[in-house]
C-alpha positions as CSV (number, residue, x, y, z in Angstrom):
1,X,12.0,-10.5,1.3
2,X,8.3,-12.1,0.9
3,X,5.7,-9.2,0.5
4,X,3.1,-9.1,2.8
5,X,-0.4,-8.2,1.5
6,X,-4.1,-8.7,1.1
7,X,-6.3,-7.9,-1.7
8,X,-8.9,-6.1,-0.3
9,X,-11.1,-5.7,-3.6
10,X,-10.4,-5.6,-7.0
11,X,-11.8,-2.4,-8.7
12,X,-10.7,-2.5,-12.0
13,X,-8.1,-3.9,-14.6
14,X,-6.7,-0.9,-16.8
15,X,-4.7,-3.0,-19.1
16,X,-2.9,-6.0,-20.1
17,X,-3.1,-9.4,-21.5
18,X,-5.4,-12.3,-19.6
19,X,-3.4,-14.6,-18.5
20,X,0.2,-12.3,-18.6
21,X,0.8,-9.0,-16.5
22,X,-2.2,-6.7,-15.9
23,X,-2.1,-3.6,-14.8
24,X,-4.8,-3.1,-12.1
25,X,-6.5,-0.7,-9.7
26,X,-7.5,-2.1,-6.2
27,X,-7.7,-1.6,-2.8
28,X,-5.0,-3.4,-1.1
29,X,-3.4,-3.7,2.7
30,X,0.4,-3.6,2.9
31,X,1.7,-5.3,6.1
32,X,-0.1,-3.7,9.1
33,X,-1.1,-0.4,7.3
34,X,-4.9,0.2,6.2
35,X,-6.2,-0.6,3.0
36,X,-5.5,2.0,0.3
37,X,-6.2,3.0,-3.4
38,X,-3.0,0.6,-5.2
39,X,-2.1,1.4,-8.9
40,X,0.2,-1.5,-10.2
41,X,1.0,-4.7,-12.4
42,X,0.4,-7.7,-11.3
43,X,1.2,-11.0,-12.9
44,X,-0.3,-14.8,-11.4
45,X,-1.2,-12.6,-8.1
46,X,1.7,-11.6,-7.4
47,X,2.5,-7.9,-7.2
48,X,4.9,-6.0,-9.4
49,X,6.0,-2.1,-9.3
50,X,3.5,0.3,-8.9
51,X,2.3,2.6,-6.8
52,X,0.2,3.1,-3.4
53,X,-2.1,6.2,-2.8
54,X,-4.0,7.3,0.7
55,X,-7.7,8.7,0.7
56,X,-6.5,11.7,-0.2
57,X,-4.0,11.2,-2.4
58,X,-6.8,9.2,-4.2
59,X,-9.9,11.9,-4.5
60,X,-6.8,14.4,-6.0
61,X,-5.6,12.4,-8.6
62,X,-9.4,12.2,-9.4
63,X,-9.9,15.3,-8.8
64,X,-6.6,16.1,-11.4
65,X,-8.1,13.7,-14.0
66,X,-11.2,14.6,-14.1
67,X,-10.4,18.4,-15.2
68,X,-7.6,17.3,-17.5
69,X,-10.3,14.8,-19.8
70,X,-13.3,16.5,-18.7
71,X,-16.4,14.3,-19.7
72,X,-16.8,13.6,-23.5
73,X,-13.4,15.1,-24.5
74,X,-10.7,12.6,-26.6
75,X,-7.2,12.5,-25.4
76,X,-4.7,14.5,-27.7
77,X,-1.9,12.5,-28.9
């Protein structure tokens, strides 16, 4: 079953090797649904597992983030 998507806009690449699989945060459409927030691996433009996230969804996992590394603070290992 062929995937059916567009790459709205690239925001960022979180991880990965250039030229292998990348994990990646963009905004991508997925079949005839609106563009959302997508979390995922990608490898030669091609989509692998990952996740999609609406507005909402979005600003709370900011939201989330921001309060778990609050600015200036290290991650504990």
């Amino acid at each position: 079953m062929a995937k059916e998507f567009e790459l709205v806009r690239k925001i960022a690449v979180l991880g990965g090797r250039e030229g292998g699989t990348t994990k990646e945060i963009n905004i991508v459409r997925w079949g005839q649904f609106g563009p959302q927030i997508d979390i995922r691996r990608w490898k030669a433009g091609e989509p692998g597992k990952g996740i999609t996230l609406n507005e909402a969804e979005a600003r709370k996992l900011l939201q989330m983030l921001s309060l778990e590394f609050p600015t200036g603070s290290a991650v504990s290992q």
